[in-house]
C-alpha positions in Angstrom: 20.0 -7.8 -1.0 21.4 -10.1 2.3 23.8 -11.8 3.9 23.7 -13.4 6.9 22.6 -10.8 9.1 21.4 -7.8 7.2 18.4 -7.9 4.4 17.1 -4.8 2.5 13.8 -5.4 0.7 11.4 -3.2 -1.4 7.9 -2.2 0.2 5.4 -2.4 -2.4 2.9 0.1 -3.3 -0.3 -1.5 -3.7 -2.8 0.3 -6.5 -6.6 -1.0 -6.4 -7.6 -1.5 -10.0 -11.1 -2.4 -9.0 -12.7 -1.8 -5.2 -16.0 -2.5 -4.6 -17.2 -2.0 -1.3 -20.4 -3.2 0.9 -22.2 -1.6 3.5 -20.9 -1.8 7.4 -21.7 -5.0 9.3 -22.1 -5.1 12.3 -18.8 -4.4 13.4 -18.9 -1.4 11.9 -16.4 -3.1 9.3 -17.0 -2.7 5.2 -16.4 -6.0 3.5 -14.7 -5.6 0.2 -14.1 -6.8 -3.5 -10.9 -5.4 -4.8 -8.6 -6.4 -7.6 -4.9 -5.1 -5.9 -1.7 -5.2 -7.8 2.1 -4.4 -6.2 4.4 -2.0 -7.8 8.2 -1.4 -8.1 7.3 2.0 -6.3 7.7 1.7 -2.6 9.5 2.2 0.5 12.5 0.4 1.4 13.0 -1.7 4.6 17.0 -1.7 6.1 17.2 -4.7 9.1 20.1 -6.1 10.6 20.3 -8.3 13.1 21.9 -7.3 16.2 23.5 -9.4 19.2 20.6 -8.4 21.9 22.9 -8.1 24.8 25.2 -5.4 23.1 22.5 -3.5 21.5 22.3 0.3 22.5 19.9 2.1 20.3 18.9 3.4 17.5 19.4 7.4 16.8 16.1 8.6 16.1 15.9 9.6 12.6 11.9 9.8 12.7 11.6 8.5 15.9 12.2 5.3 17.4 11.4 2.3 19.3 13.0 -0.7 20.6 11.0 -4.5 20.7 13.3 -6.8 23.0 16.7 -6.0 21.6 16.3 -4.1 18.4 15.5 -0.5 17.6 13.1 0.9 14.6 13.6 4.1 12.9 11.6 5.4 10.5 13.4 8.2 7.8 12.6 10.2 4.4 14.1 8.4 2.0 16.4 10.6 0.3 15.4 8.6 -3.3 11.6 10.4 -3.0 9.9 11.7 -6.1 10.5 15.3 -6.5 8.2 17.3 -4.8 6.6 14.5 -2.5 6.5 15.7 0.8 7.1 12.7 3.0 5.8 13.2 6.7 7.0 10.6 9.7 5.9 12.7 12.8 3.8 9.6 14.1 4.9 7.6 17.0 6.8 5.0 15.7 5.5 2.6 18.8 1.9 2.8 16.4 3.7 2.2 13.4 2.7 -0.5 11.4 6.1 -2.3 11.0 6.7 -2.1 14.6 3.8 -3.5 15.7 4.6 -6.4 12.8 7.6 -7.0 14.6 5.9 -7.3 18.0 3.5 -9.3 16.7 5.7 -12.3 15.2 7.5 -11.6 18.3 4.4 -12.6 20.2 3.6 -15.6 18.2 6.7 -16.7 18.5 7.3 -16.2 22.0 10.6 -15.0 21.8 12.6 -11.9 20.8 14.0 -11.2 17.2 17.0 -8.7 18.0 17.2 -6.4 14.9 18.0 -2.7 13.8 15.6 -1.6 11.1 15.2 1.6 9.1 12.1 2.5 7.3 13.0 4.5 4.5 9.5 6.2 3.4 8.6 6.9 -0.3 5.1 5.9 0.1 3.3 9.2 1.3 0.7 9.2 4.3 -2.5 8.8 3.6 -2.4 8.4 -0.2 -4.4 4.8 -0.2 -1.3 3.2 -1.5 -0.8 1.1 1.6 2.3 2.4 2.1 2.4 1.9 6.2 0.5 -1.6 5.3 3.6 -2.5 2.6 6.2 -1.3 5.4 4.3 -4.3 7.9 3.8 -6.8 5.4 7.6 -6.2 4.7 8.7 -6.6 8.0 6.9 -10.0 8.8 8.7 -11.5 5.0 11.7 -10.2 5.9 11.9 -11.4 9.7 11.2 -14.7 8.5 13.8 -15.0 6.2 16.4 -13.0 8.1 16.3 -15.5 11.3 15.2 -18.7 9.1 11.9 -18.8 10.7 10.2 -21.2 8.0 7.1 -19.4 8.5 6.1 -18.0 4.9 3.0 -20.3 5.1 1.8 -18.6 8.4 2.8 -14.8 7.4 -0.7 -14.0 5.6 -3.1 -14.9 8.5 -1.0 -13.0 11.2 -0.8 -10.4 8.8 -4.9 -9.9 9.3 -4.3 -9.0 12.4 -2.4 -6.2 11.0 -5.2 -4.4 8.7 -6.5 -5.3 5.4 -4.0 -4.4 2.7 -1.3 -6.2 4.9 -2.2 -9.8 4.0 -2.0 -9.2 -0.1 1.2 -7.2 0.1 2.7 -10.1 2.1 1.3 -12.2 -0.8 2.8 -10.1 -3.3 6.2 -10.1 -1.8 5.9 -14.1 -2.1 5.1 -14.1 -5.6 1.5 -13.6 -6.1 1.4 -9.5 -7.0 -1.8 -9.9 -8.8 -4.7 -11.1 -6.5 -8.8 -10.9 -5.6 -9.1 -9.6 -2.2 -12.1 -9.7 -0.3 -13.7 -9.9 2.9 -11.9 -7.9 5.4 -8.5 -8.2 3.5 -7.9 -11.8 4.7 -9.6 -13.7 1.8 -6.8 -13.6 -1.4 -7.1 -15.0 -4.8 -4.0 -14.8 -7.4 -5.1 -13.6 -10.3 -2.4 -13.8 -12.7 -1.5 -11.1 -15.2 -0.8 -11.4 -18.5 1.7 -9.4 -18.9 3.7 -5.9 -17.2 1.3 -3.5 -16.2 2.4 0.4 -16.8 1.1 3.0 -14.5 1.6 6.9 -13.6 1.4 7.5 -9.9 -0.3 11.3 -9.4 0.3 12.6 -5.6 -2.1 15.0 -4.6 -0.9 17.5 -1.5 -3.3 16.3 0.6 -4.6 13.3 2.7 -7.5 11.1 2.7 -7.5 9.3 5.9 -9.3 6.1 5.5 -12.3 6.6 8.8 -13.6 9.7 6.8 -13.7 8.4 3.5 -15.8 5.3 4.8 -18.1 7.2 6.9 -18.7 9.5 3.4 -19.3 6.5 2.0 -22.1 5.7 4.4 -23.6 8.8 4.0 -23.3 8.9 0.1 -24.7 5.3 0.1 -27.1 4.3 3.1 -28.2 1.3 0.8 -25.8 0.2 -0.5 -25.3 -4.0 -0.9 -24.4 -6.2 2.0 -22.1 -8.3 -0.4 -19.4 -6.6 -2.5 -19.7 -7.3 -6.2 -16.9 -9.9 -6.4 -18.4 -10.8 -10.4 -17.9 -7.2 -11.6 -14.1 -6.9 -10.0 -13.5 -10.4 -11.5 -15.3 -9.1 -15.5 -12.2 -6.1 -15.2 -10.0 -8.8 -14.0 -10.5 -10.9 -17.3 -9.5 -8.3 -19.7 -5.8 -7.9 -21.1 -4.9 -5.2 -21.8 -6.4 -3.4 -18.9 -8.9 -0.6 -20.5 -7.8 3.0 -19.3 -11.1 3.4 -18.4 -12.3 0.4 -17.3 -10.8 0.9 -13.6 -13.7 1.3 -10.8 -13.9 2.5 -7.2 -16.7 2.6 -4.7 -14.6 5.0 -2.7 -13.7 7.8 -5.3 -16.5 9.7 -4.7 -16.3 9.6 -1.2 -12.7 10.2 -1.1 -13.4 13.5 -3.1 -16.0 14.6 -0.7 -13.3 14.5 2.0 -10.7 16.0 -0.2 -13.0 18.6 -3.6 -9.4 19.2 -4.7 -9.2 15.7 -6.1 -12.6 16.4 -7.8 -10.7 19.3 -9.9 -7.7 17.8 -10.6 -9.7 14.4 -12.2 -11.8 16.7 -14.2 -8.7 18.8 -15.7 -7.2 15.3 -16.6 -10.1 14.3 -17.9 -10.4 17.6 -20.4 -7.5 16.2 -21.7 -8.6 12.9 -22.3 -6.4 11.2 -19.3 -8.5 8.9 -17.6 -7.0 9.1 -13.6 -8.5 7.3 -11.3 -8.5 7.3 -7.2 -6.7 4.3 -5.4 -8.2 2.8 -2.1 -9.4 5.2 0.1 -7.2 7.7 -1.8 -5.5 10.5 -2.0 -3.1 8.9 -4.9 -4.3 8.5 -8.2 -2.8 6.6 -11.0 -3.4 6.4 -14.9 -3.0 3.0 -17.1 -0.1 3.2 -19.9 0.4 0.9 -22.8 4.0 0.9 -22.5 6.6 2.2 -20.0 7.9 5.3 -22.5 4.4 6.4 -23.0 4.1 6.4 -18.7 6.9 8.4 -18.4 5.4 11.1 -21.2 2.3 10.8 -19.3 3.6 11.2 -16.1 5.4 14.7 -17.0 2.1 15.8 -19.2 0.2 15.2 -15.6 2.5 17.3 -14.2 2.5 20.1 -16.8 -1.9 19.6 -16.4 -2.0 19.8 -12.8 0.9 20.7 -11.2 1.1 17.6 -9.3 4.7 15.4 -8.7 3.6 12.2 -11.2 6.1 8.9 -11.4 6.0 6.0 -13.8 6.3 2.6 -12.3 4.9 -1.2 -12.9 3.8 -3.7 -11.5 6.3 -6.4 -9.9 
């Protein structure tokens, strides 16, 4: 939704159907394999642009910040799934989006005066790139609001941003099904063949990504220098998408950080609902044939575990 001077847009969720991960280089960075779609589940991103000389703040919802005439807040949105606790006690200064904005600010060497609001649905630390969405959605929405012309440029600055960043801004342009690998910056569509239905499952907890890598180390000392790109691509090739057939190098890791996601996999499993862990976790989500069956499925996980569950699909 726009007009000339104010553009709301959806921030993805991103859900890693395959992730397949290779040991540090030297860096100290873990190249990856990973088959990513985006959802219709995400946060939203208000902006409006704003006359920079007459611009006088923005009231601090969750914080905010201001980059050369504009202001950033970032709020709960009041459209949450029931029983998601949404936390936005960071600086916004290190939030993602803001430092989006700075960043095409930078390249382009001059300011872009806007108000934005953040409105979070993506919870913290639940590997659904929900901080990397609200970037990714900044830079696409930037561009078009001020006619920048640089959709072609959006996915390499977005590197710079973190890994995730570069296929959301890919799946806001069209391209919701893709390879990853490398670091995040290397992207390959890979069509679907159809609407994907998923349950999202939030767990009350958070996985923050440095942990869950450095289990990783320790769980696998040995483990490849090259992520198996072949074995993301075999899942890849199969419509529709086994309920079991998703894979993630970082599951186990992410349950050593968090055991409580150990427990609630196994009492989903009992009852023959194969959940799996999404990027670096804490979110799990569950394949559905068909968007009815999601929604059963998504109250049946709640009934199992307790935890808030959503149906939702792929873009």
């Amino acid at each position: 939704m726009a007009d000339d001077h104010t553009l709301t847009l959806t921030c993805p969720a991103k859900v890693n159907l395959a992730l397949s991960v290779a040991r540090p280089r030297t860096d100290g960075m873990h190249p990856i394999a990973s088959w990513m779609v985006a959802c219709t589940f995400g946060d939203r991103l208000e902006l409006r642009r704003t006359d920079d000389n007459a611009y006088e703040g923005v009231d601090a919802g969750g914080g905010h910040a201001d980059s050369q005439g504009g202001g950033l807040q970032v709020v709960p949105d009041t459209e949450q799934p029931s029983g998601v606790e949404i936390s936005v006690d960071w600086p916004v200064e290190k939030d993602l989006a803001f430092r989006a904005w700075r960043l095409l600010e930078s390249h382009l060497g001059r300011p872009l005066p806007v108000t934005a609001t953040v409105r979070k649905r993506i919870p913290t630390g639940a590997g659904l790139g929900g901080g990397s969405s609200d970037a990714a959605a900044m830079l696409v929405g930037l561009d078009r609001l001020f006619e920048l012309n640089l959709s072609h440029r959006l996915v390499e600055l977005a590197a710079a941003l973190g890994s995730d960043v570069p296929f959301i801004v890919g799946a806001m342009q069209g391209e919701p099904s893709a390879l990853v690998a490398g670091l995040g910056e290397q992207l390959e569509p890979l069509p679907l063949k159809g609407v994907l239905h998923l349950v999202l499952v939030f767990a009350p907890v958070e996985c923050p990504t440095p942990q869950v890598y450095r289990a990783f180390d320790q769980l696998h000392p040995d483990a490849p220098l090259e992520a198996d790109v072949e074995r993301v691509r075999t899942l890849a090739a199969q419509w529709p998408v086994p309920q079991a057939g998703p894979f993630n190098d970082l599951a186990e890791p992410a349950m050593v950080v968090q055991p409580r996601l150990r427990e609630q996999i196994a009492a989903l499993a009992a009852e023959r609902i194969p959940a799996h862990i999404t990027g670096s976790g804490a979110a799990m989500f569950i394949i559905a044939p068909n968007h009815l069956t999601a929604q059963s499925l998504a109250r049946g996980v709640t009934a199992i575990t307790g935890l808030p569950a959503i149906a939702t699909r792929t873009l």
